[in-house]
N, C-alpha and C positions, 0 to 999 in steps of 0.2 A: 771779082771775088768768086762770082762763082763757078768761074774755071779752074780757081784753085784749090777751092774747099769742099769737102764732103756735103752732100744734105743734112745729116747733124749736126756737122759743126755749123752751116747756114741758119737752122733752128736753132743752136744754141745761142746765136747774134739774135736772132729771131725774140728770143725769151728775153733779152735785159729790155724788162715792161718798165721799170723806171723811167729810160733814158725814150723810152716810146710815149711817154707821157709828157716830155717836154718838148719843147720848140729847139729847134736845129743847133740854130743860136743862142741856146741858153745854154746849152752843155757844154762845159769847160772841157778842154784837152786831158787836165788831170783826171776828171771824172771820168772820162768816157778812158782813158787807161786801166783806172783803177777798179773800172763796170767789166772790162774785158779780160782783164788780168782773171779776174774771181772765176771765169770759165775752166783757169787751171788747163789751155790747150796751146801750147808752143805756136804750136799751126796758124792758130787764128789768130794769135798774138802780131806774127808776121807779118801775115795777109792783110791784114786790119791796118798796122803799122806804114807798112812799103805804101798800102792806096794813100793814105792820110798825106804821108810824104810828097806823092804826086802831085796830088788833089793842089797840097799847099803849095808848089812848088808854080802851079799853074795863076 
């Protein structure tokens, strides 16, 4: 990610202190969509999206 993304938008993933307050594994897929969506940033939407993909993939 962070070869893909700005230092803001990095800070902006930075900022959802909700999702920083919980355990890895408690935050649902929906949630953590719906925490990243609210950024309102295509970009990170992507970025965020394509790793998760991997991540699961592995």
């Amino acid at each position: 990610m962070v070869d893909r993304l700005s230092l803001g938008q990095l800070n902006k993933l930075n900022g959802l202190s909700k999702l920083k307050k919980q355990k890895a594994g408690d935050v649902t897929i929906n949630e953590f969509v719906k925490r990243t969506r609210a950024l309102q940033d295509p970009e990170i939407i992507g970025v965020v999206t394509s790793s998760g993909v991997v991540c699961a993939v592995r």
